[in-house]
N, C-alpha and C positions, 0 to 999 in steps of 0.2 A: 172232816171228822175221822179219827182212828177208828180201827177195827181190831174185833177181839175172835179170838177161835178157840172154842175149850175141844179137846179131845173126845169123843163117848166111847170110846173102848172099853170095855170095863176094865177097874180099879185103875187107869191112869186118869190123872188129874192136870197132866199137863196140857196149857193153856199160853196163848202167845196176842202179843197186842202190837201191831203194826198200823206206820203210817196212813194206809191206803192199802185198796186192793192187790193192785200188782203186787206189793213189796208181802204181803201176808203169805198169799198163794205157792210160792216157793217155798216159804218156814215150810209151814202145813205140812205141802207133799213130804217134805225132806225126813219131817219129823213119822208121818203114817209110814215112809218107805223104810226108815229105821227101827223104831221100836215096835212097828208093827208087822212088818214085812209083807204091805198092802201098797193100796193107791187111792189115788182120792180122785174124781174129777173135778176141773175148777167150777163145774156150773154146782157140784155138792157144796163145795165149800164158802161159794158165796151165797150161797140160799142160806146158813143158819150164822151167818157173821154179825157179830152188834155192834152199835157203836159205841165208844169206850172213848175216854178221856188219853189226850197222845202218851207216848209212852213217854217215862222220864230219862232225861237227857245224861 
């Protein structure tokens, strides 16, 4: 099953929907180290992951 990650930053709303864990994990960071100029740990990031329909092709 896909996985989904929505941002909680306030006022972003960006959100990403990947294969599997490993392949999300990387987006994430990439995205917190850019727009936000933070971090994330991976044990954060898979505690609040759902499962979502795979992403379209």
């Amino acid at each position: 099953m896909a996985k989904r990650w929505s941002c909680v930053e306030a006022g972003c709303e960006w959100a990403v929907v990947a294969a599997d864990v490993e392949e999300i994990i990387p987006l994430v960071q990439e995205h917190i180290e850019q727009a936000h100029a933070s971090f994330e740990l991976e044990e954060m990031i898979e505690a609040v992951l759902e499962d979502a329909p795979p992403p379209s092709a």
